[in-house]
N, C-alpha and C positions, 0 to 999 in steps of 0.2 A: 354151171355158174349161177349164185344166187341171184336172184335180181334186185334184192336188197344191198347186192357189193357191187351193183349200178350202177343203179339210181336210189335216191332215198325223199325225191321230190315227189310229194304229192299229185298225183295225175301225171306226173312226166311216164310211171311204169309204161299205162298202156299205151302212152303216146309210141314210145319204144319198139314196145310189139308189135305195134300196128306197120312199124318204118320198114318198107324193106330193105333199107340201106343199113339199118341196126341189124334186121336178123341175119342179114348175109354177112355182115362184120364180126358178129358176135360167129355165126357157123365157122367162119376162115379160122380168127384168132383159137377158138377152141378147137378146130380140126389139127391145127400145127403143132400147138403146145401142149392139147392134152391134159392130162392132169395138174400140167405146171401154169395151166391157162389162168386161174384166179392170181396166183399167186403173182407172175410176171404181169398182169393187167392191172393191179394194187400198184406194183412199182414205176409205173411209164405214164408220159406224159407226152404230149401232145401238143407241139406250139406250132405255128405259123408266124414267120419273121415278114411283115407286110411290105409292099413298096415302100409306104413313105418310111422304114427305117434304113430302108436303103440309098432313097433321095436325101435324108436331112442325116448320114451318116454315121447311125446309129446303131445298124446292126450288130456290127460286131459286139460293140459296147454290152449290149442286150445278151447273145450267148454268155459274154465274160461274166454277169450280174446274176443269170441261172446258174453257170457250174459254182459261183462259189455259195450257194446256198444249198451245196451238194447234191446236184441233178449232172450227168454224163450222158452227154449227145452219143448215141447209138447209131444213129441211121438216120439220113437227111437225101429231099429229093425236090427240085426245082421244080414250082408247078404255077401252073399260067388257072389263075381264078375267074373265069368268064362270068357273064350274066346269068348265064344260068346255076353255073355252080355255087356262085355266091349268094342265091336266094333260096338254094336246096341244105348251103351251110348252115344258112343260122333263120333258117325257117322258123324258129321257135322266137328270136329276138326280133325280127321284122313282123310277128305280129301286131307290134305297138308301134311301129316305125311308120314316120310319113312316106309318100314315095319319094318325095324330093333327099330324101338323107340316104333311103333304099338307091334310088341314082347318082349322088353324090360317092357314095361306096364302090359303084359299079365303074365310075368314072377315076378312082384313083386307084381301084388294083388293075387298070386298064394300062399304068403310068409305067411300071415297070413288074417284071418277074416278084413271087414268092417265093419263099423256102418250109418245105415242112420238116421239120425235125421233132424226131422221136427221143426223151431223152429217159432218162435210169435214175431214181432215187431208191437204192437200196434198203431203204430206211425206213420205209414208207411200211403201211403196212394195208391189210380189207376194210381195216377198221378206220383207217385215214389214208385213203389213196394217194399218191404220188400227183395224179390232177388235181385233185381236190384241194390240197395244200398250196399248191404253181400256182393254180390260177387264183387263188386267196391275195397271194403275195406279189399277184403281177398286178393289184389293185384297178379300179374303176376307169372307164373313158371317160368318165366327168371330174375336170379335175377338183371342182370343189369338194368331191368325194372320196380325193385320195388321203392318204397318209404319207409323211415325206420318205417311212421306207418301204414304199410302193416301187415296185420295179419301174410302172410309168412313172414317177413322181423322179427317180432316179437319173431316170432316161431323158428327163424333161418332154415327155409328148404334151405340145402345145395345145391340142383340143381335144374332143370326141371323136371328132372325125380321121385325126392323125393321131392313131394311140399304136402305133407302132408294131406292136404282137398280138394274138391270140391265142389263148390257151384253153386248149379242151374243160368243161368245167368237170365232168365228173368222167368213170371209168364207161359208161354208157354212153356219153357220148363220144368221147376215143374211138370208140368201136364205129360208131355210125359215121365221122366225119371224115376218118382212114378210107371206108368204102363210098364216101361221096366224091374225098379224091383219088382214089386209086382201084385200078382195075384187080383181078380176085391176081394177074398173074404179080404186078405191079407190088400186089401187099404181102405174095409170097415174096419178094425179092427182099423189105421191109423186114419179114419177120426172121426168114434164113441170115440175116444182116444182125439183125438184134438178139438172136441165140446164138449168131458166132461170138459177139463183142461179151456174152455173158459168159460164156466157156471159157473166152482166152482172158478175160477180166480187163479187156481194153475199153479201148472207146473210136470213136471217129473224131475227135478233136481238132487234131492238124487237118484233117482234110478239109475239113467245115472253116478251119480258117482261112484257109488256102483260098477258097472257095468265096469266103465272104471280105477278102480281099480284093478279088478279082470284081465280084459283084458291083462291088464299092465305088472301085476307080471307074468303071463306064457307068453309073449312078451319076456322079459327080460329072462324067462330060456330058452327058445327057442332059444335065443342068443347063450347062455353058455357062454364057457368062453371069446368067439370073444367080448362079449357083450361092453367092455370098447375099445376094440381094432375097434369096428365098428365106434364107437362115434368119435374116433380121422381120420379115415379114410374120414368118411364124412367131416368133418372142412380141412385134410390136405392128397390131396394125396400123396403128398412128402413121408408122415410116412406111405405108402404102400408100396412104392416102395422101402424105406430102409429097413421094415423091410423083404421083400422077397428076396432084393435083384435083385430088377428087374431094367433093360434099361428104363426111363422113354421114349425115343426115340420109342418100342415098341407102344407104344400109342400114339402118334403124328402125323400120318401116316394119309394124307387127304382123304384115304380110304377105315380107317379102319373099317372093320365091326361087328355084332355081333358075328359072326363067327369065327373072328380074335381074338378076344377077350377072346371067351371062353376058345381056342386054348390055349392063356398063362395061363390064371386063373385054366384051370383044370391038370397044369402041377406040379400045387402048392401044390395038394393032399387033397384039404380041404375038407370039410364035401359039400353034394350037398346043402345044405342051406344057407352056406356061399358063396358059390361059385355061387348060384344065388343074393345074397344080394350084395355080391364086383362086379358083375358084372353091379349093377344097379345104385352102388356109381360112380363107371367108366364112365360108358355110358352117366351121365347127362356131363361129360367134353366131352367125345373124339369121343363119337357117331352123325353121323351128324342127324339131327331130320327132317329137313325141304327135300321133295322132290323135287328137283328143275325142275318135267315135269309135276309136277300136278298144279290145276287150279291156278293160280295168284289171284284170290281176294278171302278173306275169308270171310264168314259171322258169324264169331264169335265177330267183333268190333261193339257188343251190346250197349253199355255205349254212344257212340257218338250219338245218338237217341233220349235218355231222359232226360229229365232238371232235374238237382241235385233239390231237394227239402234242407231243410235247417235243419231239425231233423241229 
């Protein structure tokens, strides 16, 4: 496998090499498939369906919005995102992250289960991976930075913080983020899943519906009764703040923290479920995200690298 049908970000190569969660990923994926490894690594993608599209309803929606941009869910596995794994995820993008946003994250995949699903763009090719494309088109967690046919834009995720999915950005990190979730037996199970649905030319569709129906309905009890009151929260904090009764002026404050935060919300009496959920509607407005003493260049702007293919 080239390491140019990776990565093609400047410095991310050696970041890679150094991972040992990439080289043990990259050894699995190429011990299975073998010669068919680049090829089938070109066509797959890699999302993570988060709590909150399971709290504010939207999972499903989200699958339905990837297949009809012709990607085929292959293999899907329920996985519980800890502290620690979620700082070993996206190690690269919590360079620049405050810690308050770094624990605002840790506190809403605490909210309820993920979903990892592996999906098929046959289409796709080395030259424009199958990631590389998704995550183009799953657009920005800011939404001033979205486009309206942004998957999140589509999806309506209300802030940064509740942006619904994640998508591997390049074929190099599929590889690394498979072995940060899943054990070597775990991602044989994974890849024997994803060569049977290529041989029989199927897919796991129904199942993952099946699935993210079931997910749905104890999402929404889990709610309770906040469940319709969450939904207007996210779209309008205004109707937070009336119906509590709160100083919108409390949250305006250039620096304010998580701390501060919780300060008013746990004065409100709510359940610790909701009181972590309102606090993560908040935080995508009033919470600062970016640290301004960490490194100055990011190497998450993967996309300026590769030439759009025309699928």
């Amino acid at each position: 496998m080239l390491i140019n049908n990776i990565t093609r970000v400047p410095g991310k190569e050696e970041l890679l090499l150094r991972d040992p969660f990439f080289r043990e990923g990259k050894y699995q994926f190429h011990s299975y498939f073998r010669n068919d490894a680049e090829k089938i690594l070109s066509q797959l993608a890699l999302v993570i369906i988060r709590p909150d599209a399971f709290l504010l309803g939207k999972a499903k929606n989200a699958v339905k919005l990837i297949e009809s941009m012709g990607y085929e869910p292959l293999s899907f596995q329920l996985v519980t995102i800890d502290r620690v794994i979620l700082r070993e995820f996206w190690r690269l993008s919590f360079s620049q992250a405050t810690i308050d946003r770094i624990l605002i994250l840790e506190r809403l995949f605490s909210l309820f289960t993920s979903v990892a699903i592996v999906f098929r763009n046959k289409n796709s090719s080395i030259d424009w991976p199958a990631s590389v494309n998704l995550s183009i088109k799953k657009g920005s967690a800011k939404t001033e930075k979205r486009s309206s046919i942004d998957i999140r834009s589509m999806l309506e995720s209300p802030n940064r913080f509740l942006s619904l999915l994640h998508v591997s950005d390049e074929p190099g990190d599929l590889l690394r983020e498979m072995c940060v979730l899943f054990s070597s037996t775990e991602s044989l199970k994974f890849f024997v899943t994803i060569q049977g649905h290529i041989n029989n030319k199927s897919t796991c569709h129904n199942q993952l519906m099946d699935k993210f129906e079931y997910l749905e309905s104890i999402a929404s009890k889990q709610n309770g009764i906040f469940n319709s009151r969450i939904q207007r929260y996210c779209l309008n904090h205004e109707e937070f703040f009336k119906d509590y009764k709160i100083e919108k002026s409390l949250f305006e404050r250039k620096d304010l923290t998580l701390n501060n935060l919780d300060t008013i919300i746990n004065e409100l009496d709510l359940s610790p479920f909701v009181d972590k959920f309102i606090s993560v509607i908040l935080a995508g407005q009033y919470i600062q995200a970016y640290d301004p003493s960490a490194p100055s260049k990011s190497i998450d702007s993967f996309k300026l690298f590769w030439t759009e293919s025309t699928f």
